[in-house]
N, C-alpha and C positions, 0 to 999 in steps of 0.2 A: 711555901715555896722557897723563901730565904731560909729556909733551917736546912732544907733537901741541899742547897749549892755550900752552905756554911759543911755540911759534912760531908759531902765531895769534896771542899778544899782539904780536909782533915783528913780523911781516908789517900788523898793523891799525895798528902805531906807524909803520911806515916810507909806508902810505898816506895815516895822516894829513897827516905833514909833505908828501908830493908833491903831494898837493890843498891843502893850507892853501902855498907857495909859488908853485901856480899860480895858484892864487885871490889873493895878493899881484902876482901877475904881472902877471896882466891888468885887475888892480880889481874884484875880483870877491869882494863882504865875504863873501856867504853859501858860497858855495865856502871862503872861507878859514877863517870859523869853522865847517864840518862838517870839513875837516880836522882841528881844534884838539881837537872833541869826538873823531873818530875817532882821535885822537895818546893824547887822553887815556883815551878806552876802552883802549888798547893797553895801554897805562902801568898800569893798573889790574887790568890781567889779570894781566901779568907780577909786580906786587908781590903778588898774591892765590895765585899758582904758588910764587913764593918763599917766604911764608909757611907753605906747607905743607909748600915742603921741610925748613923748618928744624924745623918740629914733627914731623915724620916720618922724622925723623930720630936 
């Protein structure tokens, strides 16, 4: 179950940056900052996944 949310964090990190770079691409702010939030949702999963592994550990 931790490995399925560890790569949703990773998949939601790698979509941010592909929308936040084509949203830079084209000039396109609000594409770029849902990226930034979707970069940073990811980011936030994966440190919250990590946290647990260390405590459950």
């Amino acid at each position: 179950m931790a490995g399925n949310k560890k790569a949703k964090g990773k998949v939601e990190q790698v979509k941010g940056k592909a929308k936040e770079a084509v949203g830079r691409t084209i000039g396109n702010e609000r594409m770029e900052a849902e990226g930034r939030m979707e970069g940073a949702r990811g980011d936030a999963r994966q440190a919250k996944e990590k946290a647990k592994d260390v405590f459950k550990h």
